[in-house]
C-alpha positions, 0 to 999 in steps of 0.5 A, spaced: 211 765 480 210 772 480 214 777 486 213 776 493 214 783 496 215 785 503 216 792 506 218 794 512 213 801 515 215 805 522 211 804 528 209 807 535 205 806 540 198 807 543 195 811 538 191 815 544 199 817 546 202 818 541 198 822 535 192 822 539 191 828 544 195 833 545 202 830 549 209 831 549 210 828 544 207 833 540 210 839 544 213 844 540 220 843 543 220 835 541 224 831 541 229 834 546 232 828 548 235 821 542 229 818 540 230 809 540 228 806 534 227 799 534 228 794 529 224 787 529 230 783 526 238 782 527 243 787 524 246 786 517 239 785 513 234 788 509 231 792 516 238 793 519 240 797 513 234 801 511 233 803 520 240 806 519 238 810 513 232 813 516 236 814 522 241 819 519 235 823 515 230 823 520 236 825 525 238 830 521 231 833 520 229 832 527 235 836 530 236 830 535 239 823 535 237 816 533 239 810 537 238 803 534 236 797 538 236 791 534 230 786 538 230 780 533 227 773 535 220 770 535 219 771 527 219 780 529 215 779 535 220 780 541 221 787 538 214 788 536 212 787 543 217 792 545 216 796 541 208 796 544 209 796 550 214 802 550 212 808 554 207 812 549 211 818 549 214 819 542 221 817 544 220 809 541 220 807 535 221 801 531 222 798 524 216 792 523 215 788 518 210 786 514 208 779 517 208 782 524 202 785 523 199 781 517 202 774 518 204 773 525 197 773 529 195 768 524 200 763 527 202 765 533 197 764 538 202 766 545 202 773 543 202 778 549 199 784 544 194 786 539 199 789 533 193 792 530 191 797 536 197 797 541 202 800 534 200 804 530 203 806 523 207 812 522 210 811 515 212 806 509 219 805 509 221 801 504 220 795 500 224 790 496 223 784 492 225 777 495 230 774 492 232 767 491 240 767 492 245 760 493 252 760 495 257 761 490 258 754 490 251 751 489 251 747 482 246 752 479 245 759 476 237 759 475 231 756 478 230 750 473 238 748 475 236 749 482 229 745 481 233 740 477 238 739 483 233 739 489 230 733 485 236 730 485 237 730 493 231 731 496 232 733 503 239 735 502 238 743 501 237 747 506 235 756 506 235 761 511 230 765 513 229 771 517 224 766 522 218 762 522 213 766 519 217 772 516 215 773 508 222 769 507 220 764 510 213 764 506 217 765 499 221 759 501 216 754 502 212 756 497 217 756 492 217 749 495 210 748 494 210 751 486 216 746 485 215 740 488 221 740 492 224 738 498 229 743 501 230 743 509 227 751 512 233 753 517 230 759 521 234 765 524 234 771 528 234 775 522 235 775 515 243 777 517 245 771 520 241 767 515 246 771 509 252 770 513 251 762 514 250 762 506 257 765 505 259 761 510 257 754 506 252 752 512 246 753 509 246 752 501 239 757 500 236 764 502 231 768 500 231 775 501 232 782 499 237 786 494 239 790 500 241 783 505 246 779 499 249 785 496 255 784 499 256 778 498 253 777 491 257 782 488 264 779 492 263 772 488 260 769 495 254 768 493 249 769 486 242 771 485 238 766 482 232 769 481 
């Protein structure tokens, strides 16, 4: 099984607004207020991490605060809205994911914005390997162990992802797939809350960045599997 990889890139609104034509946002005395970055997912994770990160950099070089606003929820689409349908003026800014605009327009067929035209890239700002990582109590320590222990009870573990739709979740269901097994799929409002109920010995499973399991792996809380 080869690596899944998401990534996370910087977006703006309306492209005729915003890196269009001559606006405020392109003013020689931009930013004069704190811009607001919105981030699609809840705090703790991947996303979370990576938004503060460029909040400081970016603020430092722009001379102007940053102002962080998790919107999580939908699988991305709540914040992914919110950010398209912000005023175009350079002053919002948001941390999507990949499945916001590569995946969730395949699969949700309620939603109110177009991500390819009403978003418009700004800038790649990381990526990262998506990990199987366990409790630290699950009786396993690599994927054959846990395949093994899957098979053994069908249907009695369970893994956290970042929402239907999000690269987790697709991880988690083709790692399901690849290995024949049955583990329930519990989703969350972000990766965050999925890797505090797998501290908490709710669920038994995540996939996800090295960035949203540090903590907890290198405190004895949970453990990498691959």
């Amino acid at each position: 099984m080869g690596w899944l990889r998401y990534g996370c890139a910087v977006a703006a609104v309306a492209a005729a607004g915003t890196f269009g034509a001559p606006t405020a946002a392109l003013a020689q005395d931009y930013p004069t207020r704190p811009i607001r970055l919105l981030v699609v997912t809840a705090a703790g994770g991947l996303m979370d991490v990576a938004a503060r990160v460029t909040a400081e950099h970016v603020g430092k070089a722009l001379g102007q605060s940053i102002v962080i606003e998790n919107r999580p929820g939908g699988g991305g689409n709540l914040g992914a809205e919110a950010i398209a349908k912000a005023p175009p003026d350079g002053y919002t800014i948001g941390l999507i994911q990949l499945g916001n605009v590569a995946i969730n327009p395949h699969i949700y067929a309620d939603l109110t914005f177009d991500p390819l035209n009403d978003l418009v890239p700004v800038a790649p700002v990381t990526s990262s390997p998506i990990l199987v990582v366990a409790n630290a109590k699950v009786a396993a320590d690599d994927l054959r162990e846990l395949i093994a222990l899957a098979k053994q009870s069908p249907g009695k573990l369970s893994y956290g992802s970042g929402g239907p739709g999000t690269a987790p979740h697709l991880a988690g269901e083709m790692f399901k797939r690849l290995a024949g097994v049955d583990i329930l799929h519990v989703p969350y409002r972000g990766v965050g809350p999925a890797v505090n109920d797998l501290v908490g010995g709710h669920i038994q499973l995540t996939f996800a960045g090295w960035g949203a399991v540090r903590g907890p792996v290198e405190a004895g809380l949970a453990k990498v599997l691959a």
